[in-house]
N, CA, C and O atoms as CSV, one atom per row, in Angstrom:
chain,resi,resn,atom,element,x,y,z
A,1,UNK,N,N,51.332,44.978,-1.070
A,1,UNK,CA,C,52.643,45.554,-1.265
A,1,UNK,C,C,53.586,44.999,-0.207
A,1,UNK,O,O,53.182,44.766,0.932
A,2,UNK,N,N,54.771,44.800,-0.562
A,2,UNK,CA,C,55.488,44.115,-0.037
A,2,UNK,C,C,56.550,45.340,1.235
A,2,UNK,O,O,56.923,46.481,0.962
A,3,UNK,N,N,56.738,44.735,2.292
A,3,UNK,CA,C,57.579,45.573,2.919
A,3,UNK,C,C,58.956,45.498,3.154
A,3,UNK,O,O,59.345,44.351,2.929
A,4,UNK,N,N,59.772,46.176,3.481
A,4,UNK,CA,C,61.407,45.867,3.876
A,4,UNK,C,C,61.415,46.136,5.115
A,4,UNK,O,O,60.426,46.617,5.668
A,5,UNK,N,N,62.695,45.830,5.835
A,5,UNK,CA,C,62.626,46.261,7.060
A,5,UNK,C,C,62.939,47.671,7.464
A,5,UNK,O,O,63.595,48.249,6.597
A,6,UNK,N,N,62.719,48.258,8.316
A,6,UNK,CA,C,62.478,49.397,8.437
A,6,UNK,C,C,61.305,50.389,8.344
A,6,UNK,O,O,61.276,51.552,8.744
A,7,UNK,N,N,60.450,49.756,7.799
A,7,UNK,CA,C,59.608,50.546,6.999
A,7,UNK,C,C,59.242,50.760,5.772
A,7,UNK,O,O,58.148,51.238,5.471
A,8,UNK,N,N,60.405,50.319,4.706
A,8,UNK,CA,C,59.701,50.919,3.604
A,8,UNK,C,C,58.974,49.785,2.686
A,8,UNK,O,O,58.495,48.852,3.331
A,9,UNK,N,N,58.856,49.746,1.574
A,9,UNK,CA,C,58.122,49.036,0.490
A,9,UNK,C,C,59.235,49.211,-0.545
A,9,UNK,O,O,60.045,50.071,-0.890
A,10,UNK,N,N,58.702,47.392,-1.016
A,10,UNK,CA,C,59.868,46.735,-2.467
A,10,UNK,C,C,59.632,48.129,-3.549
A,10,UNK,O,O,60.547,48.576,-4.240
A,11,UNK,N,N,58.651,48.522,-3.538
A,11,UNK,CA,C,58.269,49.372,-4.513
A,11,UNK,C,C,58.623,50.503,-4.599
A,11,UNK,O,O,59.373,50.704,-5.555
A,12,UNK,N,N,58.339,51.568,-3.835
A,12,UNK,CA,C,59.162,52.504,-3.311
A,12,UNK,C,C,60.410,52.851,-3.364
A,12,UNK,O,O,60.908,53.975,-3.310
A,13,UNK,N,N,61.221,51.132,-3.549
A,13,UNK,CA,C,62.458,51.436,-3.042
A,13,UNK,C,C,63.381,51.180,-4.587
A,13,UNK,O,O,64.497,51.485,-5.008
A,14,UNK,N,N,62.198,50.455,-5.085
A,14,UNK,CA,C,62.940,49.702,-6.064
A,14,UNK,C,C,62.400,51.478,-7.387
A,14,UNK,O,O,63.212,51.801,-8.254
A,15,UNK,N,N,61.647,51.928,-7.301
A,15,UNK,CA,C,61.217,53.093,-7.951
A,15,UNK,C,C,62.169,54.143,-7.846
A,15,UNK,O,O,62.531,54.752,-8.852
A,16,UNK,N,N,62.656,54.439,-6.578
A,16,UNK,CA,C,63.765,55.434,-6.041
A,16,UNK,C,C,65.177,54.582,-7.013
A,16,UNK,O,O,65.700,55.280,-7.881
A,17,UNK,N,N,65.616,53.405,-6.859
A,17,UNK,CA,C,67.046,53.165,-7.503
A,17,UNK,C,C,66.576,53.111,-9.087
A,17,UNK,O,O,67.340,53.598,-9.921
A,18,UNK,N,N,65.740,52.718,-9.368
A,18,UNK,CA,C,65.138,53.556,-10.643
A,18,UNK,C,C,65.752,54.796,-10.943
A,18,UNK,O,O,66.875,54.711,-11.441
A,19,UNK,N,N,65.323,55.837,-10.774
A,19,UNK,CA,C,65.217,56.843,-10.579
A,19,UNK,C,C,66.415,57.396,-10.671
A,19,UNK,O,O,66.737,58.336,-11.397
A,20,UNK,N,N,67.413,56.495,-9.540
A,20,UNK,CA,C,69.146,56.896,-9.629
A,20,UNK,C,C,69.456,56.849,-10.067
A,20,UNK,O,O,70.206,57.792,-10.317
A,21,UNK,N,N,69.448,55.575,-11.031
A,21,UNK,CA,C,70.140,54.630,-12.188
A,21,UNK,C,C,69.881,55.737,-13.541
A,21,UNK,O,O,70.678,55.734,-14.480
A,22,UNK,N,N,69.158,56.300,-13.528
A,22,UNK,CA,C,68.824,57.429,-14.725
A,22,UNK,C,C,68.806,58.831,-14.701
A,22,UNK,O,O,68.628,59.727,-15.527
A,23,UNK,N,N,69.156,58.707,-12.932
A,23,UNK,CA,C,70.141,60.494,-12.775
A,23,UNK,C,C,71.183,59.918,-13.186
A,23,UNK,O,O,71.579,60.541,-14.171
A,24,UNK,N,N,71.900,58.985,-12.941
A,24,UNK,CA,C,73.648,58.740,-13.203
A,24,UNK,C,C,74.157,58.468,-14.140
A,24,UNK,O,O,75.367,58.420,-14.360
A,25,UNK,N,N,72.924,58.163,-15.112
A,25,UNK,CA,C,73.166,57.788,-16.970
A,25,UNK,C,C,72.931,59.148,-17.457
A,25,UNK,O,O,73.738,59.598,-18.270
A,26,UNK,N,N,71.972,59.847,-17.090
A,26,UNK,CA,C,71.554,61.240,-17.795
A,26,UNK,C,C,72.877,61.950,-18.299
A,26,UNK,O,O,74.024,61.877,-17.858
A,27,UNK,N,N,72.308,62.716,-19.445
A,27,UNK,CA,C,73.851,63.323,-20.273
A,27,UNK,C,C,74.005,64.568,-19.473
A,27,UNK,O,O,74.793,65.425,-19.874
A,28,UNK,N,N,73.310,64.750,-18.353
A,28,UNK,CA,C,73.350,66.485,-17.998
A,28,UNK,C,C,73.668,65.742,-16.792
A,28,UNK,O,O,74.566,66.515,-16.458
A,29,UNK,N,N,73.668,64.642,-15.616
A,29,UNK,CA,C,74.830,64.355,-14.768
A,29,UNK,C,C,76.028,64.199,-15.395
A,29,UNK,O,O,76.993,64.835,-14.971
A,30,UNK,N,N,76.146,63.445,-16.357
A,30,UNK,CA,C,77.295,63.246,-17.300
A,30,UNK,C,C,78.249,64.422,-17.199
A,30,UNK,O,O,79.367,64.431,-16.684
A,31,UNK,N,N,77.385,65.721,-17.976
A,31,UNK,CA,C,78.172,66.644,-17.918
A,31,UNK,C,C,78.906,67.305,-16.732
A,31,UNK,O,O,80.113,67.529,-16.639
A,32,UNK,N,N,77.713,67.627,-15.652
A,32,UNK,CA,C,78.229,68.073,-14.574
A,32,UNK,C,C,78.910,67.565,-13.911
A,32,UNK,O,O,79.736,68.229,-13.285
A,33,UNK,N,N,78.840,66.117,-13.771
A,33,UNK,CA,C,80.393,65.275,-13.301
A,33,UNK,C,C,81.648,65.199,-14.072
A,33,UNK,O,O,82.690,64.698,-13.648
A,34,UNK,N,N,81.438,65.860,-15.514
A,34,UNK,CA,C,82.490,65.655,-15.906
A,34,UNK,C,C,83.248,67.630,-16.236
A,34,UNK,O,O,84.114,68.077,-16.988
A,35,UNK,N,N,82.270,68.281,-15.146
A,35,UNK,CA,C,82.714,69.939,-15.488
A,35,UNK,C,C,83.055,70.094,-14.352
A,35,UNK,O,O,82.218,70.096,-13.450
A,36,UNK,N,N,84.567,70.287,-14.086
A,36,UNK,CA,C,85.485,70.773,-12.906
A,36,UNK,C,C,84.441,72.179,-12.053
A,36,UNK,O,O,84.134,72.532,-10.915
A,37,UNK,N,N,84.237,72.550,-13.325
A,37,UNK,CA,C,83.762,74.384,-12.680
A,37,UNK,C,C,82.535,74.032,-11.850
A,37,UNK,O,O,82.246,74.549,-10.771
A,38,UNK,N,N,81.700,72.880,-12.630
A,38,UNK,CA,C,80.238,72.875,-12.456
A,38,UNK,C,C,80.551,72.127,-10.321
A,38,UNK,O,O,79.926,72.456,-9.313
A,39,UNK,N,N,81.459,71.350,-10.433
A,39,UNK,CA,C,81.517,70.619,-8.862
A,39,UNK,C,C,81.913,71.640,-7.653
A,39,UNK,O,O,81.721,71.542,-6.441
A,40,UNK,N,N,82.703,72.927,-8.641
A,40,UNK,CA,C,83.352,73.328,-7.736
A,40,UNK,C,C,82.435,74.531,-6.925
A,40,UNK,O,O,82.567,75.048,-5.816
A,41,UNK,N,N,81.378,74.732,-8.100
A,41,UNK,CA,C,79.916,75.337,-7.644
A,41,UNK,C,C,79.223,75.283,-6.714
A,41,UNK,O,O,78.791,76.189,-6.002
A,42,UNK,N,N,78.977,73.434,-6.645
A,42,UNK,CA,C,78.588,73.065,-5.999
A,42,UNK,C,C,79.410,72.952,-4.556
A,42,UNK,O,O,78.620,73.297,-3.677
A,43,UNK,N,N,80.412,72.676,-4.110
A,43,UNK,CA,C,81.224,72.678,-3.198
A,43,UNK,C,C,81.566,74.229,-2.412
A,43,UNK,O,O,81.820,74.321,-1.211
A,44,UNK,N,N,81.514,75.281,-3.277
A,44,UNK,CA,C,81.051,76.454,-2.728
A,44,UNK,C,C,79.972,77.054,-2.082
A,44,UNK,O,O,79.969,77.823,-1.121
A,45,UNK,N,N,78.865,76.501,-2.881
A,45,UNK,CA,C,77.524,76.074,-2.110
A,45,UNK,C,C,77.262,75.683,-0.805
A,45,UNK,O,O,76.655,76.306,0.067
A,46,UNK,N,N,77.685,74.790,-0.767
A,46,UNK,CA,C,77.856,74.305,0.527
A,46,UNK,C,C,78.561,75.011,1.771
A,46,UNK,O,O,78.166,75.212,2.919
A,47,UNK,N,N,79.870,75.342,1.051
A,47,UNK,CA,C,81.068,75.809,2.205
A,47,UNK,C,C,80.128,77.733,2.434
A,47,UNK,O,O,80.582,78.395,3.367
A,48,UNK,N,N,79.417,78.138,1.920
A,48,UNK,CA,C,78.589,79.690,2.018
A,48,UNK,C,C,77.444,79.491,2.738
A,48,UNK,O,O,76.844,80.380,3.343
A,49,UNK,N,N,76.974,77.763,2.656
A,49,UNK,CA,C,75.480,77.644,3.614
A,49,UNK,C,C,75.982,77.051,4.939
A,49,UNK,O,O,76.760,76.101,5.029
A,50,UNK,N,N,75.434,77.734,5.957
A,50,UNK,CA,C,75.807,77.236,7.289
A,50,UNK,C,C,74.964,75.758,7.618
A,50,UNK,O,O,75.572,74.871,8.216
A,51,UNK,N,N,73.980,75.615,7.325
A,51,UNK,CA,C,73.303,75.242,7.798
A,51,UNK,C,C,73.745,73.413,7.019
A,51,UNK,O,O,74.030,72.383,7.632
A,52,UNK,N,N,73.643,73.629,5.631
A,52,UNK,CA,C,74.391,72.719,4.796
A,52,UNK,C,C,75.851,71.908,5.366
A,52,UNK,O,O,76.178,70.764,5.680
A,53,UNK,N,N,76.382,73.052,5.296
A,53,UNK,CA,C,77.975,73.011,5.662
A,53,UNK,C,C,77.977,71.766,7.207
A,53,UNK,O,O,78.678,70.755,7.216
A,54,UNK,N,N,77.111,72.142,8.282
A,54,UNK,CA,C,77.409,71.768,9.796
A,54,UNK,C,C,76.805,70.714,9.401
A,54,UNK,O,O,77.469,69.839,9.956
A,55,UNK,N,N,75.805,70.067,8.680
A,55,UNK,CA,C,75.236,68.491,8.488
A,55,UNK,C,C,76.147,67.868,7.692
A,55,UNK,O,O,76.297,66.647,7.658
A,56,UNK,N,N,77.049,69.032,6.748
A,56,UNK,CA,C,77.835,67.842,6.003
A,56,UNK,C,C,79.092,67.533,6.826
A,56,UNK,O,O,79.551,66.393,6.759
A,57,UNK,N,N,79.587,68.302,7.469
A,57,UNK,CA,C,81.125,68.537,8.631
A,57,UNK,C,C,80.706,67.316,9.297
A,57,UNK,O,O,81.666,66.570,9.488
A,58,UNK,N,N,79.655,66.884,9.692
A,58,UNK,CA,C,79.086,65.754,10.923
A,58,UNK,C,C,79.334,64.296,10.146
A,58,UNK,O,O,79.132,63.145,10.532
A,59,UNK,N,N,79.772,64.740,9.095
A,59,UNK,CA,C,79.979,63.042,8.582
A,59,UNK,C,C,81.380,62.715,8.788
A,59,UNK,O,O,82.165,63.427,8.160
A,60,UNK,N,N,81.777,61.987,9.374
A,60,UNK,CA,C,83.402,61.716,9.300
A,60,UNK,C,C,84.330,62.008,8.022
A,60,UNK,O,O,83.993,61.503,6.951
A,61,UNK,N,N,85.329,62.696,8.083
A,61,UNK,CA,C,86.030,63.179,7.219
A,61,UNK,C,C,85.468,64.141,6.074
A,61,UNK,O,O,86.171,64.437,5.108
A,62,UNK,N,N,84.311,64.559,6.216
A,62,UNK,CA,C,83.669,65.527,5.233
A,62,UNK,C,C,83.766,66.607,5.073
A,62,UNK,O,O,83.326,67.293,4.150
A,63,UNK,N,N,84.722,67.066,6.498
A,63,UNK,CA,C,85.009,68.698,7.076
A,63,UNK,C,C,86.034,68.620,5.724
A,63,UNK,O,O,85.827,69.445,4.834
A,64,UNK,N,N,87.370,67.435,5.525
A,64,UNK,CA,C,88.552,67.510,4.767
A,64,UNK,C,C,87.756,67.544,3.725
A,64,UNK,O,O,87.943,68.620,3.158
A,65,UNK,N,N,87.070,67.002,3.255
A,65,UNK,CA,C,86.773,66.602,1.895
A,65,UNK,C,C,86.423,68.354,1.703
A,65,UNK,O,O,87.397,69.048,1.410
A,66,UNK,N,N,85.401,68.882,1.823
A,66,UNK,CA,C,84.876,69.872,1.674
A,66,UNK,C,C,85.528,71.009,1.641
A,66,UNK,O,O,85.146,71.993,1.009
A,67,UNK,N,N,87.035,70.917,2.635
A,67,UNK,CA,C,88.082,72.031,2.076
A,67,UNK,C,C,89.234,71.868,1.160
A,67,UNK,O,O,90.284,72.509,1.216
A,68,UNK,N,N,89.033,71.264,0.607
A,68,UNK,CA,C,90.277,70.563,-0.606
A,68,UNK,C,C,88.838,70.432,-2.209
A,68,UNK,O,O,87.816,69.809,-2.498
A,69,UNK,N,N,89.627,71.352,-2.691
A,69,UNK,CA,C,88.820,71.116,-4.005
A,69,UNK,C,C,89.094,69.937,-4.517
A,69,UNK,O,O,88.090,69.322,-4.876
A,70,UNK,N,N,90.241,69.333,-4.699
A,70,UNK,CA,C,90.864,67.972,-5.297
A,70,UNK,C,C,90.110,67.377,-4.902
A,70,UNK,O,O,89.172,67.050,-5.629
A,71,UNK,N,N,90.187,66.858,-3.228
A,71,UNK,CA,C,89.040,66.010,-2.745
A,71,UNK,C,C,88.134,65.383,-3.189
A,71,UNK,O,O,88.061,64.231,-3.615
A,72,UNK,N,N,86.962,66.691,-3.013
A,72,UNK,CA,C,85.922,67.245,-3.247
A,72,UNK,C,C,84.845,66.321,-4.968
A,72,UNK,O,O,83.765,65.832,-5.297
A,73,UNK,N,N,86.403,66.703,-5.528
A,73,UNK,CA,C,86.232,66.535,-7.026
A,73,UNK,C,C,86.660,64.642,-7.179
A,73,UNK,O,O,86.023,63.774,-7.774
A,74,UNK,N,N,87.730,64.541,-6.527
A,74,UNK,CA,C,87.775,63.007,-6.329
A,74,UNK,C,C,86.477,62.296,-6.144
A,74,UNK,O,O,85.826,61.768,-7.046
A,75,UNK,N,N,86.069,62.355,-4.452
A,75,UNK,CA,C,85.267,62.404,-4.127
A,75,UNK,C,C,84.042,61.914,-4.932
A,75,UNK,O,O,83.789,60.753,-5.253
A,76,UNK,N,N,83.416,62.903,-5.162
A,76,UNK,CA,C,82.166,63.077,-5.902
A,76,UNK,C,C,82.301,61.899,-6.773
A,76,UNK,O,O,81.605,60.883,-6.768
A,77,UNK,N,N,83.624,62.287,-7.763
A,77,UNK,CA,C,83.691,61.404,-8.782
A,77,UNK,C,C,83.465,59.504,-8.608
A,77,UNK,O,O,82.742,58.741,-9.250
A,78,UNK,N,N,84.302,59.274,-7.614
A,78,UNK,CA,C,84.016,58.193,-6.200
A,78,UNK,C,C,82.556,57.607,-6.556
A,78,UNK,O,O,82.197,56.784,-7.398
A,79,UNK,N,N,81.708,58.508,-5.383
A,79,UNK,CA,C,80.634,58.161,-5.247
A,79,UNK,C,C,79.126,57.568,-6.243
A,79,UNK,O,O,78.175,56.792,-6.149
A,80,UNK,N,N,79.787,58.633,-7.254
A,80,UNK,CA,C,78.892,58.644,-8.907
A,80,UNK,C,C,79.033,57.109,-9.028
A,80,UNK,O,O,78.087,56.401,-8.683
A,81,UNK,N,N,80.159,56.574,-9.498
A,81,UNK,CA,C,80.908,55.257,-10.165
A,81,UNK,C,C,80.398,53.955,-8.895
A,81,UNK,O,O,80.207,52.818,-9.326
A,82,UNK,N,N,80.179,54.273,-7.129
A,82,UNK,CA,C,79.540,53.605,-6.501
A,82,UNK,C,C,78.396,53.472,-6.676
A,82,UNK,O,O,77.953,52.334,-6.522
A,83,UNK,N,N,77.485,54.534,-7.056
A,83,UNK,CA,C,75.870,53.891,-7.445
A,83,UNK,C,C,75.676,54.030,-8.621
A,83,UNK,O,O,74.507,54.321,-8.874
A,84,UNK,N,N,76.734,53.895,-9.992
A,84,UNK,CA,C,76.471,53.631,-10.840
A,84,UNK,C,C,76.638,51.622,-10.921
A,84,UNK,O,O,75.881,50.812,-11.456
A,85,UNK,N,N,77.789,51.422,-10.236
A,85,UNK,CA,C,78.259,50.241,-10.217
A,85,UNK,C,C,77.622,49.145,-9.557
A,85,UNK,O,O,77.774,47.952,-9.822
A,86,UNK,N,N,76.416,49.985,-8.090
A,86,UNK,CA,C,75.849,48.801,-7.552
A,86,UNK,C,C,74.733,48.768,-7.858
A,86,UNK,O,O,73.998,47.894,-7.398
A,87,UNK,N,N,74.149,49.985,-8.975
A,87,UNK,CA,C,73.067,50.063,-9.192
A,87,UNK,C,C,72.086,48.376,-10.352
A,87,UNK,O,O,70.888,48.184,-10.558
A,88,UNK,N,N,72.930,47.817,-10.657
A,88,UNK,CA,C,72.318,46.371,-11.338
A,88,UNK,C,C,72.691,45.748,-9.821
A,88,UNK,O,O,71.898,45.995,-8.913
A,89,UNK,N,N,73.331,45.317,-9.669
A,89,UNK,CA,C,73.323,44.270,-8.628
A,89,UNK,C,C,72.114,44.895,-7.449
A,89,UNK,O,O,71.075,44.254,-7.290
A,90,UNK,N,N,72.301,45.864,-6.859
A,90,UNK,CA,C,71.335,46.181,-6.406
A,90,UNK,C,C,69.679,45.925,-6.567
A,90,UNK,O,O,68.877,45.502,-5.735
A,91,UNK,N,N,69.467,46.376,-8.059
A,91,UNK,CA,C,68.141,46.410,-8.214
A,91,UNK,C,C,67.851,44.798,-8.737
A,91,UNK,O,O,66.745,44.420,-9.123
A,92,UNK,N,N,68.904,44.046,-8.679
A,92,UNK,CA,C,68.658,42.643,-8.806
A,92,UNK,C,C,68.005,41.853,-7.507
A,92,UNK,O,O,67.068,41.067,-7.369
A,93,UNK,N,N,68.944,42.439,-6.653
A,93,UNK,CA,C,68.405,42.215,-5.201
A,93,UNK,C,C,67.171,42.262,-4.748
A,93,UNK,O,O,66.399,41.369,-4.399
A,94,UNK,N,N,67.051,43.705,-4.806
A,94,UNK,CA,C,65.218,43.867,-4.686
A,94,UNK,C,C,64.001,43.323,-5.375
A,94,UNK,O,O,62.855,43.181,-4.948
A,95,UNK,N,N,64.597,43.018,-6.700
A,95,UNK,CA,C,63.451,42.469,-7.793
A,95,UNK,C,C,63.621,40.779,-6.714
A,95,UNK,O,O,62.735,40.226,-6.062
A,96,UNK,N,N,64.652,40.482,-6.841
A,96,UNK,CA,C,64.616,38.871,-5.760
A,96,UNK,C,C,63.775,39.154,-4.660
A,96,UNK,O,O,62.709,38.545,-4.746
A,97,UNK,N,N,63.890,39.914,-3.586
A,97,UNK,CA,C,62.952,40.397,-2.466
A,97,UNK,C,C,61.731,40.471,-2.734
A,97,UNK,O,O,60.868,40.130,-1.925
A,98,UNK,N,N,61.502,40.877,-3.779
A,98,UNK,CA,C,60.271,41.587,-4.473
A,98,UNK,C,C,59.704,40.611,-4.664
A,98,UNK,O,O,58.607,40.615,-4.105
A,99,UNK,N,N,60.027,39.287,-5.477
A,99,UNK,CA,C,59.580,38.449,-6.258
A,99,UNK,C,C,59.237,36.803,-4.762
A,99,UNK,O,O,58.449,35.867,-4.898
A,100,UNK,N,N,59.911,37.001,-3.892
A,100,UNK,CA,C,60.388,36.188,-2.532
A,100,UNK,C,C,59.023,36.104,-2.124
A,100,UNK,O,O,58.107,36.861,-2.444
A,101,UNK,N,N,58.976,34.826,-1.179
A,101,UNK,CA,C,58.047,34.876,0.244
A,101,UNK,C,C,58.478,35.116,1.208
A,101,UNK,O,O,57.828,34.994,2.246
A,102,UNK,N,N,60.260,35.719,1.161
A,102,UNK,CA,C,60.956,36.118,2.308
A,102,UNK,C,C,59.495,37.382,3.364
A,102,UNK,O,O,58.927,37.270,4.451
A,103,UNK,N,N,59.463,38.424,2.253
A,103,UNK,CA,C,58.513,39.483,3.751
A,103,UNK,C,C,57.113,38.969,3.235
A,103,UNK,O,O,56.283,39.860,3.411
A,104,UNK,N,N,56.557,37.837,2.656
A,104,UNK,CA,C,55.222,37.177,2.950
A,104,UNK,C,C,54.852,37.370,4.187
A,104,UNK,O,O,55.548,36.870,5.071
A,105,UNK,N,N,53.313,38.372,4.643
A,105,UNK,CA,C,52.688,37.579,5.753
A,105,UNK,C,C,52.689,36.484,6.223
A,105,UNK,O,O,52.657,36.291,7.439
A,106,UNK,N,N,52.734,35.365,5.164
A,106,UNK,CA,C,52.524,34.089,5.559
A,106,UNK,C,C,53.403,33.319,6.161
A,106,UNK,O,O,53.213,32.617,7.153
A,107,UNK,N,N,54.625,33.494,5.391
A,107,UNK,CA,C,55.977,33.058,5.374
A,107,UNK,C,C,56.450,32.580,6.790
A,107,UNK,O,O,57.070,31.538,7.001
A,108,UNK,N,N,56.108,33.396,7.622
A,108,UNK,CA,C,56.269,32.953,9.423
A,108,UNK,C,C,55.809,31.538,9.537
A,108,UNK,O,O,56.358,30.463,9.782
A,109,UNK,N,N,54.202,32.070,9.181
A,109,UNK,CA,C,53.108,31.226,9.141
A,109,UNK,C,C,53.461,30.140,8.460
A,109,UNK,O,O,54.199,29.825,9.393
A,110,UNK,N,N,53.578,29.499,7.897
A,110,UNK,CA,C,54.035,28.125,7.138
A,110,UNK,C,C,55.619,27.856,8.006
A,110,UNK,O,O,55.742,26.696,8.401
A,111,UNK,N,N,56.407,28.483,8.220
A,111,UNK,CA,C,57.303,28.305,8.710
A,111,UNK,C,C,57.274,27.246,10.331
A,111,UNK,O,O,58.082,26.417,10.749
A,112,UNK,N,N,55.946,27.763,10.912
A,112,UNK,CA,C,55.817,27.528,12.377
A,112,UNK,C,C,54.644,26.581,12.510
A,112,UNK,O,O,54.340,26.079,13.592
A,113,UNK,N,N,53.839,26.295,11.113
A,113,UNK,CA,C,52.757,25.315,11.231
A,113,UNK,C,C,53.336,23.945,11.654
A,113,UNK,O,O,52.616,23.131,12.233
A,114,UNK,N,N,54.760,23.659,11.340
A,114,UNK,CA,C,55.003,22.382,11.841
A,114,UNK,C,C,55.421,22.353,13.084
A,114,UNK,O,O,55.897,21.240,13.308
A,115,UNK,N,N,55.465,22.939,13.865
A,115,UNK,CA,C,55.805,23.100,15.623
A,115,UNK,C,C,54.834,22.428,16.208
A,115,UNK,O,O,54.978,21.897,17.309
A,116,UNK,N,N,53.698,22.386,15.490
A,116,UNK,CA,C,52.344,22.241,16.391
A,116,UNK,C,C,52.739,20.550,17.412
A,116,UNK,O,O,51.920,20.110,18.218
């Protein structure tokens, strides 16, 4: 199995944007991104959990986002259309990584056999 940096595996990773790519097509994200009431649920959620609320405040500008329903609803909407949009190019990437002798064990190894 192949690794990335950091830690994880082509597989793993490429399974997880999987995974996204068919929360963000699903007709029941569909809906809830497209139900004012259903975001604003969620955004209440948050602003009633303390604990929620102080990890999301810690992101730059998230305190605003989180008190402006408009935002909020922008926002979200935003983010959906970002990993809907990089989600091919993305998983193109990894299948290239995936498919590479870039994280080969060997790859060093052949690299440095001609130093000798």
């Amino acid at each position: 199995m192949k690794s990335i940096p950091g830690g994880g595996d082509m597989h793993n990773m490429k399974e997880s944007m999987d995974m996204m790519q068919n929360m963000m097509n699903s007709p029941i994200f569909q809906e809830y991104m497209g139900d004012p009431e259903k975001l604003e649920q969620r955004r209440q959620m948050i602003l009633s959990n303390p604990m929620i609320k102080s990890m999301m405040a810690g992101m730059p500008e998230m305190d605003e986002i989180l008190n402006d329903p408009v935002k909020w609803r922008e926002t979200m909407m935003a983010v959906a259309e970002i990993y809907k949009s990089m989600g091919g190019d993305l998983m193109k990437s990894i299948e290239y990584l995936d498919n590479s002798h870039v994280n080969s064990p060997t790859a060093l190894d052949e690299l440095s056999e001609g130093e000798d």
